[in-house]
N, C-alpha and C positions, 0 to 999 in steps of 0.2 A: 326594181332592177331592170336593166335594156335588155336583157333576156326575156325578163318575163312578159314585160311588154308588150315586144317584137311577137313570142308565144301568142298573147291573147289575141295581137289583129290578125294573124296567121290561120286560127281558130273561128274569129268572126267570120272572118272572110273566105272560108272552109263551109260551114256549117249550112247553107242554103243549098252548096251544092250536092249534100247528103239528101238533104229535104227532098229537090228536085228527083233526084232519081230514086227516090222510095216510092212516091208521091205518083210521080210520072211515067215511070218507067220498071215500077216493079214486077212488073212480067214478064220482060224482056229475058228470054233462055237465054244461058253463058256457058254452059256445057252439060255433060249428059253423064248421069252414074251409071255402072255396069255390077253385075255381080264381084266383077273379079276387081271391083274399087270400094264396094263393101267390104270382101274379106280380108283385100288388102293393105286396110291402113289406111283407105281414102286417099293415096296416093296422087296427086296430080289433081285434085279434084279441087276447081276452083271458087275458093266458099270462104277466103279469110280477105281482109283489106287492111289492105298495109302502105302508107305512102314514104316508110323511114325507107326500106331498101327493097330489091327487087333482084333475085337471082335470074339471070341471063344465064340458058344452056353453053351459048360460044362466049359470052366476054366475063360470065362469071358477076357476085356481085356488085350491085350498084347502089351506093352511098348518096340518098337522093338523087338519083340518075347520076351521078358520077361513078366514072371506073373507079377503083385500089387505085391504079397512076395517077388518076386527075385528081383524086382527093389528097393524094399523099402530096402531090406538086402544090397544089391550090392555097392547102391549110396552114396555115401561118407556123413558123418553124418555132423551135425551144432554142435561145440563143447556146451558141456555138454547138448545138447538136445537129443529128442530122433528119430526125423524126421530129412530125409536128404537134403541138399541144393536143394532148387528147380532151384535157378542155375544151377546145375547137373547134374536135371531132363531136363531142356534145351538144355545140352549139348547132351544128352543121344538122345533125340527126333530128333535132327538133325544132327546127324553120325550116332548113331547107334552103339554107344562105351558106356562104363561105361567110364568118365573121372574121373581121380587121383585128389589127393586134390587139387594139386599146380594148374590143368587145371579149374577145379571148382573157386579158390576164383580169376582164371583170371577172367572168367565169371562175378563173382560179384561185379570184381574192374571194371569191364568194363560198368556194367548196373549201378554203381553208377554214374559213369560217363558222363552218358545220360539221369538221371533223373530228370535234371531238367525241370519242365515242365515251358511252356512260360504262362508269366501273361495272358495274353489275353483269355487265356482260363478258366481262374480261375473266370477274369472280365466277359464272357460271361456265364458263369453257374451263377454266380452272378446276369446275368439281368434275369435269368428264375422264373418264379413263385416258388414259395417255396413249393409248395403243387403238384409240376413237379413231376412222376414219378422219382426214382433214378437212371433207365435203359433209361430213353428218356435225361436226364443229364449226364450218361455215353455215350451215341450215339452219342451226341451233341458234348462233351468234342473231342473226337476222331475224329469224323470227321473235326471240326474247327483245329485240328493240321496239314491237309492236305494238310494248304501252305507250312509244312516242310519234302515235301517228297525228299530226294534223287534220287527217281528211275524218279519222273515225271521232275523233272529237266534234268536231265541226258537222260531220253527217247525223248523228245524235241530238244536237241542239238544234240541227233543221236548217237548212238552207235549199236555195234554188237549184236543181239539176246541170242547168246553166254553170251553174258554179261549180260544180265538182271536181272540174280539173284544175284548178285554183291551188285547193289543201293537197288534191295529189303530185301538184308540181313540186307545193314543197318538202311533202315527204321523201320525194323523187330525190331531190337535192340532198336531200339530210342524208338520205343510204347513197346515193354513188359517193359522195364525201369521204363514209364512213368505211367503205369494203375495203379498201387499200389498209388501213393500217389495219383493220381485223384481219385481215388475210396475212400480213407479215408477222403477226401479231401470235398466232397459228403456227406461221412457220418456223419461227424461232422457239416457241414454246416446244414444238412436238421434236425439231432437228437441230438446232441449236442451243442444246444444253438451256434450257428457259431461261435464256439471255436475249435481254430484249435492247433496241435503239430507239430511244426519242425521235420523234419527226421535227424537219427541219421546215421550220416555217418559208424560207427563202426560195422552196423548190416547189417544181409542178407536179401535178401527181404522179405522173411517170416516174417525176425525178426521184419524187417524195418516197414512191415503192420501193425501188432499189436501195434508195438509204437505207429502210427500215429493215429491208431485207437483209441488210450489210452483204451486196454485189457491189464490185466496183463498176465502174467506168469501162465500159460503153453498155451494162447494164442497162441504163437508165434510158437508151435508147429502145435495146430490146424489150422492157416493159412498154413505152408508147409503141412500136410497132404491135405489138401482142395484143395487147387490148383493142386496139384497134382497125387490124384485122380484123376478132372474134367478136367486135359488138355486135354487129347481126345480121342475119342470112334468112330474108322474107318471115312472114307468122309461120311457119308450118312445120318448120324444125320443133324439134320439142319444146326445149326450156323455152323456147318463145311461144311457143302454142300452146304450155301450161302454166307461164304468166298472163298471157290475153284469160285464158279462160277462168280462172281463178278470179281475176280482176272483174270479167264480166259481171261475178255476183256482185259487185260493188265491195266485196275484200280490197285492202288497203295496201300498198306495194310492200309490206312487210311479207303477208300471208304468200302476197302472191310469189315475189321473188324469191322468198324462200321453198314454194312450191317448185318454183322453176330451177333451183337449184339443184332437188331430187331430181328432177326428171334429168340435166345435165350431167351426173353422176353416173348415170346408165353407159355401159360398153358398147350399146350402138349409135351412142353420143358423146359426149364431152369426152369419156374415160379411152377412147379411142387414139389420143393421141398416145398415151403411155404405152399401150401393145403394141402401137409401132414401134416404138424406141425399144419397148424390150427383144421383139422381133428381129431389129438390124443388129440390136447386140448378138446373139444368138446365130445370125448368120456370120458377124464375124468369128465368134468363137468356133463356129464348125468349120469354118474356111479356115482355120488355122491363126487366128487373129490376127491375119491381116488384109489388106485391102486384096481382093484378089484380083484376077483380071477376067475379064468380060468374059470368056467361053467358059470358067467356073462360075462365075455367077448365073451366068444363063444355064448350063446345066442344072445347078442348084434351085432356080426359078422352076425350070421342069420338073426337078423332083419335087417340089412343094406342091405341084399345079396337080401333080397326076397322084399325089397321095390323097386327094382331096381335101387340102388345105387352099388358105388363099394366101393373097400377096396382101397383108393389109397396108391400107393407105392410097391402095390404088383404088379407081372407081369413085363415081357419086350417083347420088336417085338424080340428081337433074343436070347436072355437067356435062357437055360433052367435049372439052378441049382440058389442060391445064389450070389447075386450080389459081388462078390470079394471086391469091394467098400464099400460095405455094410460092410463086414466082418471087414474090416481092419478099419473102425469107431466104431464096438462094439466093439473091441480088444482096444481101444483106451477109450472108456466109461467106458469100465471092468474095465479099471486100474483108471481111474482118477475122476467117477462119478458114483461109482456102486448104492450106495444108492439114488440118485437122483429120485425122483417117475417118472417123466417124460419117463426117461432111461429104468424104471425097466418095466414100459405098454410098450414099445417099443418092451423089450424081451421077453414081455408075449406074445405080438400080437407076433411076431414070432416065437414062438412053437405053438400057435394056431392057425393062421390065412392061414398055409400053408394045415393043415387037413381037417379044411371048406371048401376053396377053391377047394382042390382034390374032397371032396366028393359034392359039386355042379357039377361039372363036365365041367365049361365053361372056365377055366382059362387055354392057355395053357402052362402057368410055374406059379405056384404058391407061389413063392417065393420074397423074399425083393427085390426091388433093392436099387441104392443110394439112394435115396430121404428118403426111409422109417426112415431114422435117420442123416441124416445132419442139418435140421433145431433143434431140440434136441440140438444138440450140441453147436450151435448159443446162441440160447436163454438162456442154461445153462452159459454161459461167459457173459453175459448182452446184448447179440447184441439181443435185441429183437424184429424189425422193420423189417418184412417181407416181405417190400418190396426189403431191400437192399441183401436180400441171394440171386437174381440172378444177382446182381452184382458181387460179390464175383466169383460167377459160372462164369463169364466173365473173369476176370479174369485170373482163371486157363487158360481156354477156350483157349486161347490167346497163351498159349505156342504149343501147337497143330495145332492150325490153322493157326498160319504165320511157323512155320515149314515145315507147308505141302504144303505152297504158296512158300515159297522160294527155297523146290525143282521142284517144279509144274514149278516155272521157269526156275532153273537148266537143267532140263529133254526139257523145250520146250513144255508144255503141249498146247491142240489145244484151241478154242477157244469152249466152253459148246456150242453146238447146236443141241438136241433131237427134231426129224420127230413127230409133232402131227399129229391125226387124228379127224375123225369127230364120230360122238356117230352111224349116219346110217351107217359109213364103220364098225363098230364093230357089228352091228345088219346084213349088211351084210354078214361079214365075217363068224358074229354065224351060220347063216340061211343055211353055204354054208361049215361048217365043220371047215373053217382055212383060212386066206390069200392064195390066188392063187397067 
């Protein structure tokens, strides 16, 4: 395939300049730990390599060094829509090219081609409780497809290290294929009466989601923008920084993705978009259900701030301006739900909620990020079951995270092993100025 191709010289042509700076420049200091980056989460602390995307504090994500604008403009559109092939967006992620149309609808004919997902897994989500989380039946789903890995077959009868990103590309392939109709697959089983829709071979995955999902039109838009927004935001977020590590054992993007799934499931991850939306709801109901106007809402901002609650949605660990994500969903509500009430509090909290915040003084970026209006957008098409929008997040999630596994192979990435210490070495070390 001209993907995989393109993949391998991409790869070759990569791989010396790993060598060189191990080789040559491995002592070279790039930043310094503090006690308060140990206890912290490691925060900020520059230790992962990632060339799929790059979190900018002012322009926000970069898609191989392109903005959200310049990838959304760049990437080859889905005819008569308005969003472009997240096939595309796949291609884009693992070269590092804008691919032309003809390379894009290979992509598409290609994941049509491996999506059929096997009974078995349909039968085992079948025997889970019905009242199963929809992210512990997506974890499950994935991981029980694990006896069809290529790389773990192939890594067993023995092959070159050289090679490993070979069987992992196609596993790669075989699960982004497969998560679209398992995920709709889910949703109709758990919310729609376990009525399900055939996939329609003529459509792109985007398109392909929204059928199965039975949303109409412009649906099928709102999935490609979704997914492609949330495929991926640098290694160090979780679900990306617990598929790299997972992966690093040489685990096969089954174990891993599905690792990465759990950790996307977490409230100070994935599951974040939903308490926003349950959040706005709630504000509308105490304001009287309806839109209110700005010195109620800003009042109510106040009372929220000084009970010691937050505003969720607002803030990020590394943002300091508007969430580009954010942007490129209002631009997307402007055009196709302006009058929506829901929509309309979303935009009021957003010329208000950024002047509160400055003037409390504790926030330090006071602005939207994604979350503050993804669920909005759900809910307005009928998807209104909040547990399934961090599935959805999975998803995208998915095109990022085995991209960055399957150069992580490429490349020969080491095996994740960070040096702990004990709480008395850092109480010593305080006591003594710094590590001797």
């Amino acid at each position: 395939m001209a993907l995989k191709d393109k993949l391998f010289s991409k790869i070759e042509a990569w791989r010396p300049r790993i060598k060189t700076l191990l080789k040559d420049h491995g002592e070279v200091k790039i930043d310094e730990v503090t006690i308060e980056k140990c206890i912290g989460g490691a925060r900020d602390v520059k230790s992962l390599v990632t060339d799929i995307s790059y979190l900018d504090p002012q322009e926000g994500i970069r898609f191989r060094g392109m903005t959200i604008p310049e990838a959304m403009e760049k990437l080859p559109k889905v005819p008569g829509s308005e969003m472009p092939y997240v096939e595309g967006h796949f291609y884009l992620l693992l070269t590092g090219e804008v691919p032309t149309k003809k390379e894009v609808e290979e992509v598409a004919a290609e994941f049509k081609k491996r999506s059929h997902v096997p009974q078995y897994v349909y039968d085992i989500l079948r025997t889970m409780p019905r009242d199963s989380h929809p992210m512990v039946m997506f974890s499950t789903a994935i991981l029980a497809m694990q006896r069809e890995s290529i790389f773990c077959r192939k890594y067993t009868d023995g092959m070159n290290k050289n090679d490993y990103w070979d069987p992992t590309y196609e596993d790669a392939m075989n699960l982004m294929a497969k998560l679209p109709p398992i995920a709709a697959y889910i949703y109709r089983m758990k919310y729609k009466g376990d009525t399900h829709i055939a996939p329609n071979a003529d459509l792109d995955l985007g398109g392909n989601f929204a059928h199965m999902m039975g949303v109409q039109k412009p649906y099928d838009d709102v999935s490609r923008m979704y997914f492609i927004l949330h495929s991926d935001h640098e290694s160090g977020n979780v679900s990306a920084h617990t598929g790299h590590l997972v992966a690093s054992a040489l685990s096969d993007v089954y174990y891993s993705y599905s690792a990465a799934i759990n950790g996307l499931a977490g409230p100070l991850h994935g599951l974040a978009n939903q308490e926003v939306l349950h959040w706005i709801q709630n504000v509308m109901e105490k304001l009287g259900g309806k839109v209110p106007t700005k010195d109620e809402l800003e009042k109510f901002l106040w009372d929220t701030l000084n009970s010691g609650q937050v505003i969720p949605g607002y803030g990020h660990a590394v943002l300091r301006k508007t969430d580009p994500r954010y942007t490129a969903q209002m631009e997307f509500c402007k055009k196709h739900l302006p009058d929506y009430p829901m929509f309309k509090l979303v935009n009021m909290i957003y010329e208000v909620a950024p002047g509160v915040l400055t003037k409390q003084g504790k926030a330090k970026n006071p602005w939207p990020n994604v979350d503050a209006q993804s669920g909005v957008i759900q809910w307005y098409y009928g998807v209104t079951d909040y547990d399934f929008y961090t599935v959805l997040f999975g998803v995208g999630r998915a095109l990022g995270v085995l991209s960055n596994i399957v150069w992580d192979r490429g490349l020969g990435y080491a095996l994740e092993r960070p040096k702990s210490v004990t709480t008395e070495m850092l109480e010593k070390w305080a006591k003594e100025g710094a590590k001797k």
